[in-house]
Structure formats: structure tokens, C-alpha cells
C-alpha positions in Angstrom: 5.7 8.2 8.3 4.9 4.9 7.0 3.0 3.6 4.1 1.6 -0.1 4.1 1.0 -1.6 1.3 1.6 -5.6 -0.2 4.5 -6.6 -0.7 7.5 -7.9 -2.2 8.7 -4.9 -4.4 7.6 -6.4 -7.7 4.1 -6.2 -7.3 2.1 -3.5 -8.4 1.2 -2.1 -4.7 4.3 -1.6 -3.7 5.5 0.8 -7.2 2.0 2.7 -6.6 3.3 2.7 -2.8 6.9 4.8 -4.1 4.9 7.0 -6.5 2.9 8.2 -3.8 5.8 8.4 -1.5 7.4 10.3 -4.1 4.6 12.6 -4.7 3.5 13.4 -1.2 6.2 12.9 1.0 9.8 13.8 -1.3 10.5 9.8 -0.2 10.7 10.0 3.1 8.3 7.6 4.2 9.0 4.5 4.8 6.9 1.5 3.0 6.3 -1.4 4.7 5.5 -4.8 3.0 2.9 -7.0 4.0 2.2 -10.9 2.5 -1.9 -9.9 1.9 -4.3 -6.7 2.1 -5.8 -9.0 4.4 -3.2 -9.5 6.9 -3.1 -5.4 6.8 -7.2 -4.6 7.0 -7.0 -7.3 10.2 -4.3 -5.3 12.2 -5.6 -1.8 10.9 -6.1 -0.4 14.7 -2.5 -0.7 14.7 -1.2 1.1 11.9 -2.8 4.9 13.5 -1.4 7.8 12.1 -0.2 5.8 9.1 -1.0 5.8 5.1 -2.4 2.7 3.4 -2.0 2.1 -0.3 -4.5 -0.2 -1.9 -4.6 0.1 -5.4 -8.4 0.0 -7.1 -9.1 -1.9 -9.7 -12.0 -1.9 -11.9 -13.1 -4.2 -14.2 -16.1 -4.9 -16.7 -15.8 -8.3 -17.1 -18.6 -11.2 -17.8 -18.3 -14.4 -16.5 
């Protein structure tokens, strides 16, 4: 199994990406780092069978 998610480690995606590994898969997935959700959503058809982490985020804000 793989879970795609963005990349490098240090961003916020990719520690949601372990938690759900951990969680649902006792870490035996395997996460794969991408430079942009973009770059992921545009190659979707190829990722079949696979898990997809995109974190939500909600916000109130006024501009």
C-alpha cells in the first residue's frame, strides 16, 4: 500500500500521512512524497488502489 501525500517530511501532510499510517495500516504503508497536491490530483488515474492524504483546512478569515 501506498499513501501520497506532499512532501518533504517537515510539512504538515506528510506527519498527518504517518499518523494515518499508523492508525490504519500498523506502518506498513509506504508514503510517498510529492513537490504539490497539484502535481498529485494531475496524475490521480495513476495512483489506483492507493490512499491520498490531503489535510482540510478550514478557516474564518476576512480579507
Amino acid at each position: 500500500m501506498q499513501i501520497h501525500t506532499l512532501g518533504p517530511t517537515a510539512t504538515d501532510s506528510y506527519a498527518a500521512a504517518q499518523v494515518y499510517n499508523h492508525r490504519n495500516w500498523q506502518d506498513q504503508a509506504v508514503i510517498v512524497e510529492h513537490p504539490s497536491f497539484e502535481a498529485i490530483l494531475t496524475d490521480l488515474t495513476a495512483y489506483s488502489g492507493d490512499q491520498l492524504v490531503i489535510p482540510e483546512l478550514l478557516s474564518n478569515q476576512t480579507h
